[in-house]
Backbone as CSV, one residue per row, in Angstrom:
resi,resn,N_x,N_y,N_z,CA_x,CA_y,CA_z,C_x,C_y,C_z
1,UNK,0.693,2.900,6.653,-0.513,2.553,5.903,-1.408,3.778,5.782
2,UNK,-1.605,4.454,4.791,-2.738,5.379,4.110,-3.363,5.063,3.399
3,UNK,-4.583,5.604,3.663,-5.399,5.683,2.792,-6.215,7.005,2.188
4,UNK,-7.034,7.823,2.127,-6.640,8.991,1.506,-5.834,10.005,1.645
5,UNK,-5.306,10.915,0.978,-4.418,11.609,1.476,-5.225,13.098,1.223
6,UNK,-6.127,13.383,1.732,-7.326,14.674,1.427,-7.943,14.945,2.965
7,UNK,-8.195,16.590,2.759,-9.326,16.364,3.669,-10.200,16.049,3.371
8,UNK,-11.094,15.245,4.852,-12.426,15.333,4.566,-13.447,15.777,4.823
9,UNK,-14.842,15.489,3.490,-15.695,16.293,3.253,-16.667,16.593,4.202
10,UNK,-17.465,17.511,4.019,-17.871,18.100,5.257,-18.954,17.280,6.098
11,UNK,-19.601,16.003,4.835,-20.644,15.260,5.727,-20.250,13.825,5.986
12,UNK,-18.449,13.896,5.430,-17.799,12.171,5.820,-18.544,11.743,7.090
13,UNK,-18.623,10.442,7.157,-18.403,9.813,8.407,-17.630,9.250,9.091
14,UNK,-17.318,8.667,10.470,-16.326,8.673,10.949,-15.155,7.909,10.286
15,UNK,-16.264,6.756,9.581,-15.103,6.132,8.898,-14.084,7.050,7.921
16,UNK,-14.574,7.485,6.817,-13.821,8.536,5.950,-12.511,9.500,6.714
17,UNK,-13.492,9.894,7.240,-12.442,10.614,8.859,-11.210,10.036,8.866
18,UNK,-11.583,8.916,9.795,-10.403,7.974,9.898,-9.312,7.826,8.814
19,UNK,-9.954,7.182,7.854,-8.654,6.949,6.953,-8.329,8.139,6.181
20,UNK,-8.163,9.669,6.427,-8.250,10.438,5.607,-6.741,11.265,6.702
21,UNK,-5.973,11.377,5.784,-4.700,12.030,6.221,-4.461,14.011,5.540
22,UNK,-4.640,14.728,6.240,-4.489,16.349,4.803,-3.270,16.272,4.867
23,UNK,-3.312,16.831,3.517,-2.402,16.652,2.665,-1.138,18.032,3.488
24,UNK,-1.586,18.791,4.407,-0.353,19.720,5.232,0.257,18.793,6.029
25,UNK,-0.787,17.468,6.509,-0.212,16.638,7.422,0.664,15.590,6.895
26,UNK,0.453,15.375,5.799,1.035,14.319,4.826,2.923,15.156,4.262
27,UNK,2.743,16.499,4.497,4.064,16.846,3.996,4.796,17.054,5.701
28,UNK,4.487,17.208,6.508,4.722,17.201,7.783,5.490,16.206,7.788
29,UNK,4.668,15.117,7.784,5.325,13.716,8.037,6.502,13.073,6.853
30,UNK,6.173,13.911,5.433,7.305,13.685,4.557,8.724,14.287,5.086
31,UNK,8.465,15.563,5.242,9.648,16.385,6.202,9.962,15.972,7.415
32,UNK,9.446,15.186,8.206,10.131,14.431,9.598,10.861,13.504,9.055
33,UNK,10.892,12.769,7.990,11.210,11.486,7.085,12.605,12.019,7.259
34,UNK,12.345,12.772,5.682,13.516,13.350,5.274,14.823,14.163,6.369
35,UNK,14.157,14.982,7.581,15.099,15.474,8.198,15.425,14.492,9.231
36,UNK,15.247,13.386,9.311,15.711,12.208,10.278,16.537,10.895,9.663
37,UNK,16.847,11.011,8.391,17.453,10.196,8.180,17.033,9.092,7.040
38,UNK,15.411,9.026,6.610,14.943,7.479,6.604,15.288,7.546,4.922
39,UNK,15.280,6.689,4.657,14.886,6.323,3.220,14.137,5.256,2.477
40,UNK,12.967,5.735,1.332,12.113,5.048,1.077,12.621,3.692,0.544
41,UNK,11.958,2.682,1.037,12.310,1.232,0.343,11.164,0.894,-0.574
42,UNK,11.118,-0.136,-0.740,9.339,-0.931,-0.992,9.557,-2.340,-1.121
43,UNK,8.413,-3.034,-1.339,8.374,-4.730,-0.681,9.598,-5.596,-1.408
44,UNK,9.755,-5.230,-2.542,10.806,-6.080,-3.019,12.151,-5.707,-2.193
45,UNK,12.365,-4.332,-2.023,13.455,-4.461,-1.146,13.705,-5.236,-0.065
46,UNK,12.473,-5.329,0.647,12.024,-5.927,1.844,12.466,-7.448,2.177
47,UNK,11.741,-7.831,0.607,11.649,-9.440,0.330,13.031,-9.815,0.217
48,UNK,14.061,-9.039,-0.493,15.502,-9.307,-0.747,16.137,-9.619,0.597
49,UNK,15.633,-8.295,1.382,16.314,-8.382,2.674,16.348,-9.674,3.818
50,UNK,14.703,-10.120,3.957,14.655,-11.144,4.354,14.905,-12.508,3.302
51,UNK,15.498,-12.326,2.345,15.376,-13.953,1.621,16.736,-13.923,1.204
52,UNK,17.600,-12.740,1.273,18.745,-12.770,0.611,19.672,-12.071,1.622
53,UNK,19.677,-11.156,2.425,20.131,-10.497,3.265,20.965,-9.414,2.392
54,UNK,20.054,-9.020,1.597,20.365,-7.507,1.277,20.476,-6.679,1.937
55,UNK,21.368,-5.917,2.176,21.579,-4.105,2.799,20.581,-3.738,2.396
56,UNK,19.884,-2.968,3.758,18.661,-1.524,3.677,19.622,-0.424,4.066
57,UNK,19.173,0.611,3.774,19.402,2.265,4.691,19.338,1.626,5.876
58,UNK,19.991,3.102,6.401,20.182,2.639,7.949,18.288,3.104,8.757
59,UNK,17.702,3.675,7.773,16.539,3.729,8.250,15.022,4.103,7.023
60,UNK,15.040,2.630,6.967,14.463,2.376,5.869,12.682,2.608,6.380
61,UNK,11.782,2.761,5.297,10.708,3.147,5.429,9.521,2.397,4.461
62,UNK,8.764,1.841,4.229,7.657,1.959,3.171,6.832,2.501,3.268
63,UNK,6.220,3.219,2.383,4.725,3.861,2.303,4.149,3.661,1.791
64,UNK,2.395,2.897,2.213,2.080,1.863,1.383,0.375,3.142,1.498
65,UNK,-0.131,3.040,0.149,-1.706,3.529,0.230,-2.776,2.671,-0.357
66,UNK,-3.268,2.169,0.499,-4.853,1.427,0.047,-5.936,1.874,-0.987
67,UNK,-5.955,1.256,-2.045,-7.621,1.494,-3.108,-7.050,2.257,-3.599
68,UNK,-6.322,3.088,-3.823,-6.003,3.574,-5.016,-7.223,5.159,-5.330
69,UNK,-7.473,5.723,-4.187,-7.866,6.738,-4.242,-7.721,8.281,-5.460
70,UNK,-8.321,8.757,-5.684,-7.921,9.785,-6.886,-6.866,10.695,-6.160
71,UNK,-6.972,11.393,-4.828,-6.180,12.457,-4.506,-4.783,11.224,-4.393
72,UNK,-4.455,9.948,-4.561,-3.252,9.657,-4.280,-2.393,10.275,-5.411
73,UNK,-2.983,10.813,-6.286,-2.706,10.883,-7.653,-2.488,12.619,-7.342
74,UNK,-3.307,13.257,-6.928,-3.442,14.944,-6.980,-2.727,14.949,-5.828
75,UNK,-2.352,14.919,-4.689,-1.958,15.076,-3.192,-0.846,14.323,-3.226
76,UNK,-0.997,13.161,-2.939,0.234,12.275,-2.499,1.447,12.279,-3.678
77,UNK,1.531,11.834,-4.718,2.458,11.098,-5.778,3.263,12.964,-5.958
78,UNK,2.640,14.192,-5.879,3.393,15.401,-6.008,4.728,15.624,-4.874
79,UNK,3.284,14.921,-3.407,4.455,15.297,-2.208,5.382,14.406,-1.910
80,UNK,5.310,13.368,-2.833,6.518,12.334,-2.741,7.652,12.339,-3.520
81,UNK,7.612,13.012,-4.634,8.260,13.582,-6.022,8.944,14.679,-4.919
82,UNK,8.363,15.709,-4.897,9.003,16.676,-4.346,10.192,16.475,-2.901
83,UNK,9.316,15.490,-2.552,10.472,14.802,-0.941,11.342,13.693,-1.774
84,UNK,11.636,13.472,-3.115,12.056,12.178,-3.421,12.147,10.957,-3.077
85,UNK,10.631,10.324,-2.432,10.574,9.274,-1.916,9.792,8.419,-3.011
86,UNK,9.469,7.002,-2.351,8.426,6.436,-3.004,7.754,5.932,-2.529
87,UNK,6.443,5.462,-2.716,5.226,5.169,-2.517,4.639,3.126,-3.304
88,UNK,4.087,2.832,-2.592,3.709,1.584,-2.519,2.155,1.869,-2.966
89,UNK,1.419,1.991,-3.560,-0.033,1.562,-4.010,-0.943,0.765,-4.055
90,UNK,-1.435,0.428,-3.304,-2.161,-0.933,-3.677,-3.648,-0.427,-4.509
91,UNK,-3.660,-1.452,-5.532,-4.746,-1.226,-6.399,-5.915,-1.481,-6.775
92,UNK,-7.587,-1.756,-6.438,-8.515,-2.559,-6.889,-8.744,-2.205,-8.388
93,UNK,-8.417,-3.456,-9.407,-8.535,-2.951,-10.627,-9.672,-3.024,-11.131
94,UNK,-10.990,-3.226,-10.739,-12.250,-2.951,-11.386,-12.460,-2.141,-11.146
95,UNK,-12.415,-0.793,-10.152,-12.943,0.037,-9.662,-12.199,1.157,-10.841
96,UNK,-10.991,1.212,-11.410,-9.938,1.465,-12.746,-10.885,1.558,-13.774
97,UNK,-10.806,0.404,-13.465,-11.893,-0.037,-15.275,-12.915,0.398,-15.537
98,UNK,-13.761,0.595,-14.144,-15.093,1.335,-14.203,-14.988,2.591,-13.924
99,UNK,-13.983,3.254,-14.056,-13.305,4.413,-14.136,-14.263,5.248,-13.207
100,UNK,-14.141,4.523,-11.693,-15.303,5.338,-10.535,-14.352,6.661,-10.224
101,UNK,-15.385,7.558,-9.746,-14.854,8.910,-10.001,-14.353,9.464,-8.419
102,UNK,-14.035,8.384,-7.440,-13.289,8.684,-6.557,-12.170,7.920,-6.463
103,UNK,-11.679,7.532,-7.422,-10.129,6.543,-7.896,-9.036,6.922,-8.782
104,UNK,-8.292,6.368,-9.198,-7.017,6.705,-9.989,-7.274,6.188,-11.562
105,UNK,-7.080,6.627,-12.698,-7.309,6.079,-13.736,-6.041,5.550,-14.106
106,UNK,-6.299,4.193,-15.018,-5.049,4.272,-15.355,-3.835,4.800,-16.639
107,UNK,-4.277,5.851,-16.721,-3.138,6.892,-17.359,-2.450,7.375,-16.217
108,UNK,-2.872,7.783,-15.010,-2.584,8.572,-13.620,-1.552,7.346,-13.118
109,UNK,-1.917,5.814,-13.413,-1.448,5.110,-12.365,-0.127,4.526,-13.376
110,UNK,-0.515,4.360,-14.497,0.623,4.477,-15.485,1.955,5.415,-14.732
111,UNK,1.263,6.972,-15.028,2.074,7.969,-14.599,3.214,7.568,-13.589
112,UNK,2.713,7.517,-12.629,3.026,7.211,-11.749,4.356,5.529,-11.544
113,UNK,3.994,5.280,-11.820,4.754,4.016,-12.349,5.804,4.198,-12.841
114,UNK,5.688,4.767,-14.032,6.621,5.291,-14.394,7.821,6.371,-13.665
115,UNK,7.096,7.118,-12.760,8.054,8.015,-12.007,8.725,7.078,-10.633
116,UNK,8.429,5.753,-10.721,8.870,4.983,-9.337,8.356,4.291,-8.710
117,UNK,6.871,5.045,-8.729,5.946,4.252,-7.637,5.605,3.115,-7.962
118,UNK,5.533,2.100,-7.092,4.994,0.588,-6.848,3.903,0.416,-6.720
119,UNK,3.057,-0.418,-8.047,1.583,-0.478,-7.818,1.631,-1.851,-7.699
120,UNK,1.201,-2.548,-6.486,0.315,-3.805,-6.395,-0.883,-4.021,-6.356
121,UNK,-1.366,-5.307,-5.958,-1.804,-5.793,-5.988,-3.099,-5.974,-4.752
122,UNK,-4.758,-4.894,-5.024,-5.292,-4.954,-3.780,-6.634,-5.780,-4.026
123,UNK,-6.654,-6.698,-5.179,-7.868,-7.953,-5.600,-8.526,-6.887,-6.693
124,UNK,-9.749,-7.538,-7.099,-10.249,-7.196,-8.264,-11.195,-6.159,-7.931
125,UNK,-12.280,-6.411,-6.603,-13.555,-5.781,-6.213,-13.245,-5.551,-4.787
126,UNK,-12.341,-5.648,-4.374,-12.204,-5.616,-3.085,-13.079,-6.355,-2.063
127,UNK,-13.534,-7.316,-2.447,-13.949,-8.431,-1.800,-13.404,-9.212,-0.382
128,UNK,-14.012,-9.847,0.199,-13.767,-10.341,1.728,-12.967,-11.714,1.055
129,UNK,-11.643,-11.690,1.514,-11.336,-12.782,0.895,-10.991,-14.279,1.580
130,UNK,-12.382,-14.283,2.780,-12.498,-15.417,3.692,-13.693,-15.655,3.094
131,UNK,-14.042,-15.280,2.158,-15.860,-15.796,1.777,-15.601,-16.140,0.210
132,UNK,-14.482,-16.393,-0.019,-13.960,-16.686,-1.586,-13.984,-18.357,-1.997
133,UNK,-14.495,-18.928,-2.973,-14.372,-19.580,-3.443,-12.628,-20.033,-3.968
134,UNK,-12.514,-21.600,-4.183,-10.983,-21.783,-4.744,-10.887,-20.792,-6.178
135,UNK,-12.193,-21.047,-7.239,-11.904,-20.114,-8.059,-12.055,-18.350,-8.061
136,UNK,-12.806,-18.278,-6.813,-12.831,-16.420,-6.563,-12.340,-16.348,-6.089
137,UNK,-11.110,-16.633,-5.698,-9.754,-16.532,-5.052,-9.150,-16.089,-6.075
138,UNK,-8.993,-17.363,-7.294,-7.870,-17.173,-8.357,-8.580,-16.097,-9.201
139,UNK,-9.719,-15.439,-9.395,-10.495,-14.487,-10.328,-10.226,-12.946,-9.510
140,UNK,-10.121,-13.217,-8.468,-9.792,-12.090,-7.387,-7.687,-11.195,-7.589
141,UNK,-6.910,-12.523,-6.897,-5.409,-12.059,-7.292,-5.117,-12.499,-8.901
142,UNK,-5.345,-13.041,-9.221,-4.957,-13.526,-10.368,-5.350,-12.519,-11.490
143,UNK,-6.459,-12.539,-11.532,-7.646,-11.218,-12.185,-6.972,-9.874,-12.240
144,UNK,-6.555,-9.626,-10.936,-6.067,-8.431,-10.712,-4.298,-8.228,-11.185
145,UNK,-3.754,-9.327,-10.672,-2.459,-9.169,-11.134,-2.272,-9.482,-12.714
146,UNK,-3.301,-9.925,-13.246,-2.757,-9.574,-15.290,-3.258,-8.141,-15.632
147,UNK,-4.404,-8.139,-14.742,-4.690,-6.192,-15.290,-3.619,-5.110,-15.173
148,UNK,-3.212,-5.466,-13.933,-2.095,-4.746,-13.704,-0.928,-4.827,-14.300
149,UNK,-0.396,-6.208,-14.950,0.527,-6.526,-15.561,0.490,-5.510,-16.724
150,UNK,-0.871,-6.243,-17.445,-0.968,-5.217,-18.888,-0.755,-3.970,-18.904
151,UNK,-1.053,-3.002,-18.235,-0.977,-2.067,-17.603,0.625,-1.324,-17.300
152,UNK,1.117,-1.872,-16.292,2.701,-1.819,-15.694,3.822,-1.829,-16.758
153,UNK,3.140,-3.473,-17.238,4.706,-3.697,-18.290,5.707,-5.366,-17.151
154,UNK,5.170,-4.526,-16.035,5.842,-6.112,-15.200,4.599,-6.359,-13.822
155,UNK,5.151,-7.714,-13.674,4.367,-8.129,-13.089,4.490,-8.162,-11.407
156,UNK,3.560,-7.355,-10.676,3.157,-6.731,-9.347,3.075,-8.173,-8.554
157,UNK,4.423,-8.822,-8.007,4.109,-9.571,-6.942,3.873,-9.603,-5.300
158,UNK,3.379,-8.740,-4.959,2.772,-8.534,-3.615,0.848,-8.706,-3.311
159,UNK,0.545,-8.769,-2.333,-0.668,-8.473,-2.152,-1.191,-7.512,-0.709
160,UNK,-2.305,-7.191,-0.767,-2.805,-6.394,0.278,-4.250,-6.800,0.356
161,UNK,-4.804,-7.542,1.289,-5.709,-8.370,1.910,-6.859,-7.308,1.977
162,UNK,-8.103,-7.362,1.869,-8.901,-5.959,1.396,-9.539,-6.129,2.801
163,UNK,-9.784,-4.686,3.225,-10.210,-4.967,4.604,-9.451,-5.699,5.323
164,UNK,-7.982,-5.940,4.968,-7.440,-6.671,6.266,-7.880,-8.383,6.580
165,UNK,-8.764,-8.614,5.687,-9.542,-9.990,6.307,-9.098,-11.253,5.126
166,UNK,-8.580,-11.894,5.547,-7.666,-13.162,4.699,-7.851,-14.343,5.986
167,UNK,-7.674,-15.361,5.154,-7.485,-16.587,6.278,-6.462,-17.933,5.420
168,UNK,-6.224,-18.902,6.208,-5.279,-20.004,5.748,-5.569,-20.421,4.147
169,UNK,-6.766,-20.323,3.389,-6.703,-20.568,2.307,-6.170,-19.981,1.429
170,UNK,-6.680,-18.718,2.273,-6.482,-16.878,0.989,-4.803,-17.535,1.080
171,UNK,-4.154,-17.680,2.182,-2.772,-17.531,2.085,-1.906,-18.736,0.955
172,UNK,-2.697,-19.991,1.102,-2.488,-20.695,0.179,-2.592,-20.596,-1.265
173,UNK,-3.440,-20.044,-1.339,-3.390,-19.776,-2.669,-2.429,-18.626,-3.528
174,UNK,-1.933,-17.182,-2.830,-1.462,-16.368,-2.712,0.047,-17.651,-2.981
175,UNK,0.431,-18.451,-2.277,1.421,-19.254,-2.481,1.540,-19.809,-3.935
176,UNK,0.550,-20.871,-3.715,-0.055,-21.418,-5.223,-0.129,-20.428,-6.662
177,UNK,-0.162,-18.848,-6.479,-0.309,-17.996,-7.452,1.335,-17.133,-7.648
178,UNK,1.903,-17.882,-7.213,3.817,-17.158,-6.447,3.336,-15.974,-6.722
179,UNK,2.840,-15.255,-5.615,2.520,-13.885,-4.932,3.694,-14.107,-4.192
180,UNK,4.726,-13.066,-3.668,5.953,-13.603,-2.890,5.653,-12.978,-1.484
181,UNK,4.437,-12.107,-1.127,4.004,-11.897,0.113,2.936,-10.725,0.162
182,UNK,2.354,-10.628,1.638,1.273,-10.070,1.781,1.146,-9.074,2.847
183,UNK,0.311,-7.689,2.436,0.275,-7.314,3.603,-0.868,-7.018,4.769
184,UNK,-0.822,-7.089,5.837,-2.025,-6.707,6.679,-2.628,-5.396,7.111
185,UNK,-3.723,-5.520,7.617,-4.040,-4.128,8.580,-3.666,-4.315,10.038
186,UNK,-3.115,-5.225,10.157,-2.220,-5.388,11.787,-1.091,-4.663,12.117
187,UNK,-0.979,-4.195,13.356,0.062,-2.997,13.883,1.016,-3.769,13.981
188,UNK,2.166,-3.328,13.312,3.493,-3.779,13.999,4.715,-3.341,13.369
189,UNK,5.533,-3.905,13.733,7.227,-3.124,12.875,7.900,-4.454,12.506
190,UNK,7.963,-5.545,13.008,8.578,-6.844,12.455,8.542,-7.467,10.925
191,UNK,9.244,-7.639,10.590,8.845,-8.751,9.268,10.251,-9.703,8.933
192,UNK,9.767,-10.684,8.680,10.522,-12.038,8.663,10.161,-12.833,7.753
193,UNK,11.026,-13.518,7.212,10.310,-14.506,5.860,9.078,-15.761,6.508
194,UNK,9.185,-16.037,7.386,7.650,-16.637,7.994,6.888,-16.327,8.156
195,UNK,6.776,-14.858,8.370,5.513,-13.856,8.422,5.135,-13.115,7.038
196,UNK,6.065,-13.429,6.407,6.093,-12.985,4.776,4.660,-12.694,4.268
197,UNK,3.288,-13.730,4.521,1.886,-13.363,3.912,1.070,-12.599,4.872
198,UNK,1.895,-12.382,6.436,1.262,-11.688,6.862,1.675,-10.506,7.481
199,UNK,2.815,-9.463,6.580,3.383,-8.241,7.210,2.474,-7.105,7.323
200,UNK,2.914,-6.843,8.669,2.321,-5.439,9.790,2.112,-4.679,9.075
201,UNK,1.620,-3.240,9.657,1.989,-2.398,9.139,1.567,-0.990,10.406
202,UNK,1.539,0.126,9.728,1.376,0.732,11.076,0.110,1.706,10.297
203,UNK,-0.999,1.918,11.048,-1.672,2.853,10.544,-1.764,4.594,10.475
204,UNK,-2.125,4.845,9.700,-2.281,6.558,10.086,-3.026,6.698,9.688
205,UNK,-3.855,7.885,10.718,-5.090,8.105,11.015,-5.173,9.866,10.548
206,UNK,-6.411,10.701,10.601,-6.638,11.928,10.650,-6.410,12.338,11.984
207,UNK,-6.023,11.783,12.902,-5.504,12.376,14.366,-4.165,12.336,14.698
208,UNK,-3.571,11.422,13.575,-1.968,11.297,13.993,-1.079,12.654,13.981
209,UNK,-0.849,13.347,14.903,0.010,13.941,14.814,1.254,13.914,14.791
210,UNK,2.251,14.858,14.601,3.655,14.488,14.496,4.367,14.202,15.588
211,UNK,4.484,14.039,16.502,4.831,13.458,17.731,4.605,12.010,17.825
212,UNK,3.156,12.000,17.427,2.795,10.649,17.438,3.660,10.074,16.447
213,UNK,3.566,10.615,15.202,4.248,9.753,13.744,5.621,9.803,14.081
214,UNK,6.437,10.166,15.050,7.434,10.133,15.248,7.833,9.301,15.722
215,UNK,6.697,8.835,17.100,6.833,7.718,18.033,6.652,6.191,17.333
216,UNK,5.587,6.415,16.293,5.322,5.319,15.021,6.576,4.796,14.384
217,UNK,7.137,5.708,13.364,8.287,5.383,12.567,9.973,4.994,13.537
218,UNK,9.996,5.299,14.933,11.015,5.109,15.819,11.653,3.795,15.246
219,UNK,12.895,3.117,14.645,12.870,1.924,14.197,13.231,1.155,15.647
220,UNK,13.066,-0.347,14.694,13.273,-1.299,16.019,14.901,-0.947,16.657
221,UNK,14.655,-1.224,17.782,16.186,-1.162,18.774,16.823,-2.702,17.582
């Protein structure tokens, strides 16, 4: 799980900090990938695997980035091209539309799309989606997944819970909208078709070093 892939600026706060990966550290960790074996998947592979028992690599990977940041576009989508992997996106599409000037436009996210990458589905405003109404629920994924549709060309069935914060309705409805699954800000390596609306993920931080990201990506025994 990433979220920018830049350094940061000189008066960030800790938060920014946190979710901010540089981009020397981001090819680090592409090159541990690559010289160990893994190969990039993404959720549909995932979903096959658990619903169909599709073959993965023997060491399969996703790389998923939150909000849809501008450097995912300048930083990340180059060093993934160049490592031939792919990348998972998750997207808030108003923040697109209002073409805010620390995000991805969508000609960039087009781009991108086109070269492989997987753009889902990260709600409309990035909203708390335990404080949602039945219909700001459906104005939230729903909203977001035709923008994106129009956009794509096909339609982005995954989701990514904003802030991590979803509860039994969000998940119902996500059902009710055949979203075919979801992901969290919870640590873990498991996923199973029962846990399907609520898959792990592992974070990376501006402190992760490669030792650490090594100890991270280790697959399950």
């Amino acid at each position: 799980m990433y979220h920018y892939v830049s350094e940061p600026p000189e008066d960030a706060d800790e938060y920014r900090t946190d979710l901010s990966v540089p981009p020397q550290q981001f090819r680090e960790q592409l090159q541990y990938l690559k010289d160990n074996g893994f190969t990039t998947i993404d959720l549909y592979d995932l979903s096959l695997a658990v619903t169909a028992r599709k073959a993965l690599p023997e060491k399969p990977v996703i790389l998923t980035f939150d909000d849809g940041y501008l450097d995912n576009y300048q930083n990340a989508f180059p060093l993934l091209r160049e490592f031939g992997f792919t990348g998972t996106f998750f997207i808030v599409t108003e923040f697109v539309d209002n073409q805010a000037p620390a995000y991805m436009s969508w000609p960039m996210i087009e781009e991108m799309a086109a070269a492989g990458m997987r753009m889902e589905n990260h709600s409309k405003t990035h909203a708390d989606m335990t404080t949602q109404s039945p219909d700001g629920l459906i104005w939230q994924i729903r909203g977001a997944q035709e923008t994106l549709t129009a956009h794509l060309g096909y339609t982005p069935r995954f989701f990514c819970y904003p802030g991590g914060r979803y509860d039994e309705d969000t998940i119902a409805m996500l059902q009710e909208l055949d979203i075919w699954g979801a992901v969290t800000t919870a640590g873990g390596k498991w996923h199973g078709f029962d846990d399907r609306f609520e898959w792990s993920r592992l974070r990376l931080r501006y402190t992760t070093d490669l030792p650490t990201f090594a100890a991270l990506v280790e697959p399950v025994p």
